[in-house]
TINU-316866 format. One record per atom (N, C-alpha, C): residue in three letters; x, y, z. Coordinates in pm, whole numbers, plus 50000, padded with zeros to 5 digits. Example, Ala and Ser with C-alpha at 12.3 -4.5 7.8 and 13.67 -1.06 7.14 Angstrom:
TINU-316866
ala513194943150780
ala512304955050780
ala513204967050780
ser512854977550708
ser513674989450714
ser512905000350787
//
This chain:
TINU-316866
unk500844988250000
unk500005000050000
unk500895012450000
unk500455021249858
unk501195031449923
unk500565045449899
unk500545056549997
unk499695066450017
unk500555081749965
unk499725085649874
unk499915092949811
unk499355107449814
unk500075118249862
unk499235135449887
unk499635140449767
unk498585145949707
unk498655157649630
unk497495171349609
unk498445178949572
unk497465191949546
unk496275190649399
unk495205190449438
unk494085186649353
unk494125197349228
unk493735192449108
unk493575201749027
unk492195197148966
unk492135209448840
unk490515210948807
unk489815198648738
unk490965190348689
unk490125175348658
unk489595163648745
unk489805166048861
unk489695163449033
unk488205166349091
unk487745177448991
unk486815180449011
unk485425173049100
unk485325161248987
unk484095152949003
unk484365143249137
unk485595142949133
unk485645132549220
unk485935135849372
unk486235153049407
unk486145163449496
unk484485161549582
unk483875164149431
unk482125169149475
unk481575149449540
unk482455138749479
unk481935126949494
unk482285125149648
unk483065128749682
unk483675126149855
unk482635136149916
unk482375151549839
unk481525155449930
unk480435152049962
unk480005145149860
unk478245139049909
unk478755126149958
unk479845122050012
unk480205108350070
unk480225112850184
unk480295124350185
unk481035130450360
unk479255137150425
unk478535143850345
unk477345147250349
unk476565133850384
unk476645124950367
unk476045112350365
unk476535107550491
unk477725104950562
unk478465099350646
unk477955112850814
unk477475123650708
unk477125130350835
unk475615136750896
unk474965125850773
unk473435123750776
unk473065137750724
unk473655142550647
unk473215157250604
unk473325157850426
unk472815144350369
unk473185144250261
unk472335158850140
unk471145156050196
unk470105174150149
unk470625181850142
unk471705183850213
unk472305203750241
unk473085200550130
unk473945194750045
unk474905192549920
unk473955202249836
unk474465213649826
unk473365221449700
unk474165226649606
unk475875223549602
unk476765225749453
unk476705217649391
unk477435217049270
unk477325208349159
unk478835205349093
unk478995200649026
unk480555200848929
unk480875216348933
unk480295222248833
unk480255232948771
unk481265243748882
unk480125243948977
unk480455253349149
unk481535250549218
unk481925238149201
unk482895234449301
unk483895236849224
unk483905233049077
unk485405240148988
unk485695252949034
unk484465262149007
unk484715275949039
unk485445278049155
unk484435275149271
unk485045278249432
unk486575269849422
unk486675260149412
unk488645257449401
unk489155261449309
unk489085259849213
unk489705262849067
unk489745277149008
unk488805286548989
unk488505293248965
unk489455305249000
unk489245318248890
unk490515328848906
unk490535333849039
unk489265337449096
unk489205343549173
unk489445333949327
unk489485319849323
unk489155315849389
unk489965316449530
unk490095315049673
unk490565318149794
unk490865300249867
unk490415288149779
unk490385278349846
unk491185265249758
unk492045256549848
unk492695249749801
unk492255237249836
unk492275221849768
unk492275214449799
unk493195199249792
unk493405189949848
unk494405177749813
unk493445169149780
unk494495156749710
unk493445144149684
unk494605132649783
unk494135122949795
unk494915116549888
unk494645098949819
unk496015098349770
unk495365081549654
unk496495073849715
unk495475059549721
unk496305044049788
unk496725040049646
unk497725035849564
unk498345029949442
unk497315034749318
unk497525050049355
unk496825057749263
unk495655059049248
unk494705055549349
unk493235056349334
unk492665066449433
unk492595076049442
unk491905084449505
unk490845082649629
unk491215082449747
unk490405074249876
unk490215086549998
unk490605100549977
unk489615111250047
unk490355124449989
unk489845131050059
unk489825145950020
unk490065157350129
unk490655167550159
unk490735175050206
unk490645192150165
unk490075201950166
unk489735210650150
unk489945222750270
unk490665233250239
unk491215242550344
unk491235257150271
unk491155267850312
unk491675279150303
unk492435286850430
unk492905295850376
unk493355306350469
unk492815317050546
unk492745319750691
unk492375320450744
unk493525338850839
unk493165343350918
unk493985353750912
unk493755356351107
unk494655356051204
unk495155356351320
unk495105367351398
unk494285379451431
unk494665394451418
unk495885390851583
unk495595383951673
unk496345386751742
unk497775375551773
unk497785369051687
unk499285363351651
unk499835372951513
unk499005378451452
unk499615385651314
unk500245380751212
unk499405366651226
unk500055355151125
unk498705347451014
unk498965346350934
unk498025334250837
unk497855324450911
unk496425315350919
unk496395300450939
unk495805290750888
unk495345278950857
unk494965268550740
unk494135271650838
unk492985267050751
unk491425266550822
unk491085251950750
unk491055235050804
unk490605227450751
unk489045227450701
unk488225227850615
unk487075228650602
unk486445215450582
unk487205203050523
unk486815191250510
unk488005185450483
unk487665168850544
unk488815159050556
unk487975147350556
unk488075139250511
unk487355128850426
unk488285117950382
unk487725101750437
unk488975094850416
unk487105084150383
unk487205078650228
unk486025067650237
unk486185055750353
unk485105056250366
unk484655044950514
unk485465031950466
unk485715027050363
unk486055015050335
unk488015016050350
unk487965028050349
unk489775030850343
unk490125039550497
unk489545036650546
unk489875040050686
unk491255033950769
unk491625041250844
unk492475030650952
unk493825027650872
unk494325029650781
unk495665028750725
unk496225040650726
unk496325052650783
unk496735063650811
unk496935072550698
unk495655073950644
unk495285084750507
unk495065096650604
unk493865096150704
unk493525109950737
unk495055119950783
unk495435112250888
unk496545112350965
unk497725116850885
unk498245112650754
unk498845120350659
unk498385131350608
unk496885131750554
unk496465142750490
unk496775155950619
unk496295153750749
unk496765166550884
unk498425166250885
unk499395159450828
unk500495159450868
unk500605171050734
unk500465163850628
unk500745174350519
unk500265187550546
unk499025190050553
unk498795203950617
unk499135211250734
unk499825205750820
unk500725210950936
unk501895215750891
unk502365203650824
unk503925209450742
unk503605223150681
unk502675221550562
unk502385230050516
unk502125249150558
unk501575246050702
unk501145256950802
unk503005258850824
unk503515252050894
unk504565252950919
unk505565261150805
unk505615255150658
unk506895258750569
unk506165272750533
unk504685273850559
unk504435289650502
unk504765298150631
unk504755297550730
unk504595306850859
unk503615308250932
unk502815300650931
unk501235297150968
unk501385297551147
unk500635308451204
unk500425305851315
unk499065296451385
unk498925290951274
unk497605281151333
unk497335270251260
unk496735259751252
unk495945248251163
unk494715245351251
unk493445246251190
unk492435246251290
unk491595243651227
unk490665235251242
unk489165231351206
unk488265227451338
unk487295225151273
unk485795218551330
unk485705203551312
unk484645202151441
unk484165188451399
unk482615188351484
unk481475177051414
unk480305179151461
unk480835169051610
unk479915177451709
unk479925170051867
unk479355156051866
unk478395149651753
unk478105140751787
unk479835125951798
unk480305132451657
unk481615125251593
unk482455123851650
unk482025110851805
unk483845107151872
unk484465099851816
unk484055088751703
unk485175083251685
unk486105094851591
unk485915105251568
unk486815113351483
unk487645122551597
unk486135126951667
unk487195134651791
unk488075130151856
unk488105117251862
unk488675109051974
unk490285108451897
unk490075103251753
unk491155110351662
unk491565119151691
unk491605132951635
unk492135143451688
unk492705145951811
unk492315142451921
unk492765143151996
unk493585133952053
unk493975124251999
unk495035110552039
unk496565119151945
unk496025123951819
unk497025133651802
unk497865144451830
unk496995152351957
unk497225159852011
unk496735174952001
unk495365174951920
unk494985183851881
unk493905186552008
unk493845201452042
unk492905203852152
unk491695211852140
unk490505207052141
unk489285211452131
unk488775230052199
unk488195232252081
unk488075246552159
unk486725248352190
unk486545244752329
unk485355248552392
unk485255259752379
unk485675270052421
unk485025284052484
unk484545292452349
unk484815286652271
unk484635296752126
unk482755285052077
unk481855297752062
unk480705292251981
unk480685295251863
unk480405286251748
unk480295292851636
unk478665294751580
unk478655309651498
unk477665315351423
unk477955312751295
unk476265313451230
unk476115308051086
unk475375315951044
unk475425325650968
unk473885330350862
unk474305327550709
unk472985319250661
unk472845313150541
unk471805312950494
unk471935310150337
unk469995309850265
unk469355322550308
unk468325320950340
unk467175332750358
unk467725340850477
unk468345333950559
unk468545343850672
unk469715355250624
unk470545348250566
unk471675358150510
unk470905366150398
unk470615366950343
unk469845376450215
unk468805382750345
unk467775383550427
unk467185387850506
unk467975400350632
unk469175390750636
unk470105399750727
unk470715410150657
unk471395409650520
unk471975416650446
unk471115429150441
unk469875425350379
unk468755433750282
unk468485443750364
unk468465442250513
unk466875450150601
unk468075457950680
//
């Protein structure tokens, strides 16, 4: 077996959006998936775009995905990776894909100057948390996070 990181490009596409409705599915939220091919080229690929992603392949076959942008520190005064998704298929678990894909992006935080690498995870998800944290990553209670989206964001904007 051998595990393979790379930086995704725009022919990656389909198979980007295929992990996301794998990951949407895996987190019982398969409904909320409301991009398409098309969208997701744009948002990674695209001129304007602010977001990067890897593909992560066992003897060249593509077995999860990770998706991150940059993120900005006001009181370290440094850049930081913001993981947005990490995705290893259920059937390719447990051979240390995820666990590479966070190493690569640490390095990564690291060789740019990154004062942070930081994501989310839903509270129900211990066997993931329980991950993270056998790694040594430490949960941030005290911070709640806010969302406005769909109608509420166009409602909030407008009025």
């Amino acid at each position: 077996m051998s595990i393979n990181i790379r930086d995704a490009v725009a022919s990656d596409t389909q198979t980007i959006l295929d992990f996301i409705i794998e990951l949407a599915v895996y987190e019982k939220a398969e409904d909320e998936v409301k991009t398409n091919v098309e969208e997701t080229r744009e948002a990674i690929f695209g001129e304007n775009s602010t977001v990067k992603a890897l593909i992560c392949e066992e003897d060249g076959i593509a077995i999860g995905y990770a998706v991150y942008f940059y993120n900005y520190s006001t009181w370290l005064g440094k850049n930081g990776i913001y993981l947005e998704d990490l995705y290893v298929s259920q059937n390719k678990r447990g051979n240390g894909a995820g666990k590479a894909m966070l190493k690569h992006l640490a390095q990564k935080a690291l060789d740019e100057n990154c004062g942070r690498f930081e994501w989310s995870c839903l509270h129900w998800n211990t066997p993931t948390r329980e991950f993270y944290e056998k790694i040594g990553a430490v949960a941030q209670s005290e911070w709640v996070g806010y969302r406005l989206e769909g109608e509420l964001l166009t409602n909030f904007a407008s009025n």
